[in-house]
C-alpha positions, 0 to 999 in steps of 0.5 A, spaced: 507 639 592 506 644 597 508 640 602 515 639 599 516 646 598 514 647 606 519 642 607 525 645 603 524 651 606 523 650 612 529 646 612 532 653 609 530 656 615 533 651 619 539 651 616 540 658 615 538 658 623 543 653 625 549 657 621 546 662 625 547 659 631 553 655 629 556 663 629 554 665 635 557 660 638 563 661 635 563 669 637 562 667 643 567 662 644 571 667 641 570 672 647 570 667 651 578 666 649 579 673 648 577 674 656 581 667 658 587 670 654 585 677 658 585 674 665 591 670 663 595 676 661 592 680 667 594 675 672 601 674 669 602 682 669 600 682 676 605 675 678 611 679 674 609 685 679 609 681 686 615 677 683 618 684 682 616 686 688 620 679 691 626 681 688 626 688 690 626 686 697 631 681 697 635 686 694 634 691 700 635 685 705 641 683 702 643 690 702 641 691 709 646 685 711 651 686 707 651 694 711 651 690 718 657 687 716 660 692 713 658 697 719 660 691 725 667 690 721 668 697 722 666 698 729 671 692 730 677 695 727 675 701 730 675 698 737 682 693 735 685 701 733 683 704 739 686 698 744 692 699 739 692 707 740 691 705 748 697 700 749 702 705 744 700 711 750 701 706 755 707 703 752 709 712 751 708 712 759 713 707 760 718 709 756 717 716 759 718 714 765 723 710 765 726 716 761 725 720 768 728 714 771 735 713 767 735 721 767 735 721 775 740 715 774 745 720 770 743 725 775 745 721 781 750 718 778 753 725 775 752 728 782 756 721 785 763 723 780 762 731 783 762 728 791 768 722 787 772 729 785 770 733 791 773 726 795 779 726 791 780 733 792 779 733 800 783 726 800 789 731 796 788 737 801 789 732 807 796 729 803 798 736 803 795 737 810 799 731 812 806 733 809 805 739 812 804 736 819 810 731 818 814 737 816 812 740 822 813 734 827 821 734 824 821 740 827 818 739 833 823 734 834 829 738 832 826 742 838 826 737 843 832 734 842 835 740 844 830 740 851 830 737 857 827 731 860 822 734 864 821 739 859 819 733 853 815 730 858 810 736 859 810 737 852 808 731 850 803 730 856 799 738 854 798 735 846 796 728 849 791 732 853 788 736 847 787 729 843 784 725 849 780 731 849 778 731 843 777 724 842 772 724 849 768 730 845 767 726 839 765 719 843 761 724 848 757 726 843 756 719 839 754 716 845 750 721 846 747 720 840 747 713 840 743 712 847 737 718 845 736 713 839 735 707 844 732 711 849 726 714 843 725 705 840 725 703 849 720 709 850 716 706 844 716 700 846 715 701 853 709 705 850 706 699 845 707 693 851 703 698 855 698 699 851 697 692 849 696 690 856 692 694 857 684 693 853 679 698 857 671 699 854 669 706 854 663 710 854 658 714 851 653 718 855 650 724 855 646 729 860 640 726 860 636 719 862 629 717 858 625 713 863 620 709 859 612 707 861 608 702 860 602 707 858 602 715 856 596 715 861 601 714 866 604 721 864 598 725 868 600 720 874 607 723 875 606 729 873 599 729 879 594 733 880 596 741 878 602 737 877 604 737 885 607 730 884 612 733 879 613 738 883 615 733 889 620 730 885 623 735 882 625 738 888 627 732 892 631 729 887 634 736 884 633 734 877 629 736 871 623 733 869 621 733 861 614 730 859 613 732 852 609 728 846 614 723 845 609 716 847 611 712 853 617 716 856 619 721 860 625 724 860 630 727 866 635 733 865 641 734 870 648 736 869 650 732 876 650 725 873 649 722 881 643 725 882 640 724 874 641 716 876 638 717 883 631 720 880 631 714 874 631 709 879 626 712 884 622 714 878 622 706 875 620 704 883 614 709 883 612 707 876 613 699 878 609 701 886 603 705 882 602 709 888 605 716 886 604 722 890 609 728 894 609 723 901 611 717 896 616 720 892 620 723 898 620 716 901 622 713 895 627 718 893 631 717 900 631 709 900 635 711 892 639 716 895 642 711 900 642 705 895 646 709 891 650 711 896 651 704 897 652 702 890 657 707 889 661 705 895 661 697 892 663 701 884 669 704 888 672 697 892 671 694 885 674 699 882 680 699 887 681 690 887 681 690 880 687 695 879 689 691 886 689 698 890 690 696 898 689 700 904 685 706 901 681 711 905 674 710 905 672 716 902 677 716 897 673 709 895 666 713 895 670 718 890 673 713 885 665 711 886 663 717 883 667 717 878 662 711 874 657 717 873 663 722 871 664 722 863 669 727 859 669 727 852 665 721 852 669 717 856 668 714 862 672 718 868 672 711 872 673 706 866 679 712 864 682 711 872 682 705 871 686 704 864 692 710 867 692 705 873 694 700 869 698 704 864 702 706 869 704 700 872 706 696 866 710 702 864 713 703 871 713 695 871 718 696 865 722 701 868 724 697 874 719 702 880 714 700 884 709 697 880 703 697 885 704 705 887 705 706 879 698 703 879 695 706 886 697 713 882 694 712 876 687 710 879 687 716 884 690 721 879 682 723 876 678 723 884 678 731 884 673 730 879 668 726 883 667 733 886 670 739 881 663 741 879 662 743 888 670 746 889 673 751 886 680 749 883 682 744 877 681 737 878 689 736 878 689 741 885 683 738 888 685 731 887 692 733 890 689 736 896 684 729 897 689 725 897 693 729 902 687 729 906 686 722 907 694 722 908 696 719 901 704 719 901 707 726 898 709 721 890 701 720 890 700 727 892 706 730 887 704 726 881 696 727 882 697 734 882 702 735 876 699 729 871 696 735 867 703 740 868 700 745 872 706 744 877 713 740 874 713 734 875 719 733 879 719 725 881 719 719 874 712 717 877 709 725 875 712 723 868 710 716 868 703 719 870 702 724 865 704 719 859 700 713 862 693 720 861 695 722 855 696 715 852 689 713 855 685 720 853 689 720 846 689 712 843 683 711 837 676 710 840 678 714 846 673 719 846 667 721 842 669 725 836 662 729 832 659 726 828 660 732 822 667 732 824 667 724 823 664 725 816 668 729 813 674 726 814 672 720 811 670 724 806 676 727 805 680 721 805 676 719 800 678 725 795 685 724 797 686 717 794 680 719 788 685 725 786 690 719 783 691 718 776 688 711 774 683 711 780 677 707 780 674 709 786 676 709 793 672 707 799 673 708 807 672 703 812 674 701 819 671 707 822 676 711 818 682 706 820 683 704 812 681 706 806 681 701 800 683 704 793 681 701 787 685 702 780 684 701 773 688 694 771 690 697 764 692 704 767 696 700 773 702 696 774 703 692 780 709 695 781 705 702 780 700 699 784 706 699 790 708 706 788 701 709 789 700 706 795 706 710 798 704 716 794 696 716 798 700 715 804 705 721 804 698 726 801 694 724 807 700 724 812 702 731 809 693 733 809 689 730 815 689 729 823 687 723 825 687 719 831 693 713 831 694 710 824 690 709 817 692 703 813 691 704 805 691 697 800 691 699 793 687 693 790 688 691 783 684 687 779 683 684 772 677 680 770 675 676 763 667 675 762 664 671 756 657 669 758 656 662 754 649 662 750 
């Protein structure tokens, strides 16, 4: 009995312990799903959010390319109404000018009607003039019937004189005129063959001459022991001697360009030799001097073959030698000598003179430079006188010594020389201009051409000899492009000096770009 009332209660307690367990393991599936449903609800929350934040971005993108387009369809309407504002200004341009043009046509055609009316009138003043000579003619008539032969005859001889001397007035001057113009065009281009048959070098040369060493220790060697050696060669060849830190080199200072090449060739030989001292110099400098003596004598004959010069005294010779170390201006005297020579023959050849004494003239005209800077006087006098001295013919020495008008030139040969010096002084190249004077024409020439309207920029070249100019395409027309270069033209004529002549090319240039991507 016992046992069974255990049984029943145990089975109770089981019982009561499984509802027991049974509600515990309902609650807590009950939490369970209430955290499951938590979490879902978060996770829904935060997908909502970031979808939200999707959304938003979209938005803003498609805000963001909606305003690019807008802005870039803006800046091209922008830039469609500024080449439309650009083209009516261009289009305002023209119209205005061709305004100018129509109101100068009127002017002109209006100042045409002014000198029509003023012909009418001057032909009507004529009519009445003739009338009235027609009148007076009638009279004369009736007079002459009343005279004698001999009376008529005269009458009629004096009022033929007056018109034959009228009539040879006005041919007189016509002629005159006529024959001043060929004269002008034949003396151009007697000028112009001269030059272009005539194609002489130039130079450029200073007062000093650098003499170069295989070593600076070789300085100490030329300038000797308590500097006796440069001592020595300074005086025996007249020369100054300048040793300063310029590396291997020496350089040799003289106004006289003779004795300046004298000391660079002695003191090349003494450097080639090795043994330099006083006894040494002296001896190298007198075999120089006498080779230069000869080298001068051999300059001056080939100076007189090649302007095909004969019979010329041999002093005259060693003079025109000279002359190969004489500059003016940067221009070498016996280069100069030689282009006179035969300037002066092809003028003279085109006006029918002696063509060989032309040219005996023209290489004689410069000696008294050979030694100007020995005797006092102008080079023109000098060369006279040396030229009379060595017996030289009174044209030679007439045209000589007025080449430069110090005295009047009285034969065509004087004239002919004093063109033929200018020409070859004063042609383009001919002697050496500054460099600052140099530059600031080029920019000058620049500054005149950038001062245009529709100038781009503007570039000298050739020495000063061009100037391109490049324009603006949208601003310039080819026919404005014609007009500017004109226009430039006339500004640099009327600003600047400048030797021979200044080409202006006005470059007008459209090009299209795409660049394929």
């Amino acid at each position: 009995m016992l046992n069974i009332i255990i049984f029943i209660v145990m089975i109770i307690v089981a019982t009561y312990a499984g509802y027991l367990l049974r509600r515990y393991i309902a609650e807590r599936k009950i939490q369970d799903a209430e955290t499951q449903a938590r979490q879902i609800l978060e996770q829904a929350k935060k997908e909502i959010q970031e979808r939200r934040r999707e959304v938003e971005l979209e938005a803003k993108d498609l805000l963001y390319r909606l305003r690019q387009d807008f802005e870039r369809e803006t800046k091209d309407r922008r830039l469609e109404i500024s080449n439309l504002e650009r083209r009516l200004a261009q289009k305002e341009e023209n119209i205005e000018r061709r305004l100018g043009l129509l109101e100068a046509k009127e002017k002109e055609i209006e100042i045409k009607l002014e000198n029509a009316k003023k012909q009418e009138e001057a032909i009507k003043v004529k009519e009445m003039q003739l009338h009235a000579l027609i009148a007076e003619e009638k009279e004369r008539l009736q007079k002459i019937s009343s005279l004698s032969i001999e009376e008529a005859r005269q009458i009629l001889l004096n009022r033929l004189n007056e018109e034959l001397n009228n009539e040879k007035a006005v041919l007189i001057k016509r002629q005159e005129e006529e024959l001043h113009s060929v004269i002008e065009k034949k003396a151009k281009d007697l000028v112009s063959l001269a030059i272009q048959k005539c194609a002489v070098e130039h130079t450029v040369e200073s007062t000093v001459s650098v003499v170069n060493l295989p070593t600076d220790e070789m300085k100490g060697r030329v300038i000797g022991r308590e500097g006796r050696n440069i001592r020595a060669f300074e005086m025996a060849t007249g020369v100054d001697v300048i040793i300063d830190d310029t590396p291997e080199a020496v350089t040799l200072s003289s106004f006289d360009p003779v004795r300046r090449e004298i000391a660079r060739l002695s003191l090349e030989k003494l450097i080639a030799d090795g043994r330099i001292h006083p006894g040494r110099i002296e001896e190298i400098v007198e075999r120089t001097k006498k080779e230069m003596e000869e080298k001068i004598r051999e300059e001056g004959e080939r100076a007189a073959f090649e302007a095909q010069v004969n019979g010329l005294h041999p002093e005259l010779i060693k003079l025109l030698g000279r002359l190969k170390y004489r500059t003016s201006f940067g221009q070498n005297a016996l280069l100069h000598s030689k282009e006179v020579s035969f300037l002066l023959g092809a003028l003279a050849s085109e006006i029918g003179l002696d063509f060989k004494l032309a040219r005996r003239i023209g290489l004689l005209h410069d000696i008294g430079k050979a030694i100007d800077h020995q005797v006092e006087g102008t080079h023109a006098k000098i060369g006279a006188d040396l030229a009379k001295k060595y017996n030289e013919s009174s044209v030679v020495v007439h045209a000589i010594e007025a080449h430069h008008e110090e005295v009047a030139p009285e034969s065509d040969y004087a004239v002919l020389a004093l063109a033929a010096d200018a020409i070859s002084a004063s042609r383009p190249g001919a002697r050496r201009e500054t460099l600052e004077t140099y530059i600031k024409r080029l920019e000058k020439l620049e500054s005149i051409a950038n001062v245009f309207k529709g100038v781009e920029k503007s570039y000298a070249i050739q020495a000063g000899r061009e100037i391109r100019v490049i324009v603006h395409p949208e601003k310039i027309t080819d026919s404005d492009a014609v007009n500017l270069a004109r226009e430039i033209r006339k500004k640099i004529e009327e600003d600047m000096e400048y030797p021979g002549q200044i080409k202006v090319t006005v470059i007008r240039e459209t090009r299209a770009i795409e660049y394929a991507k």
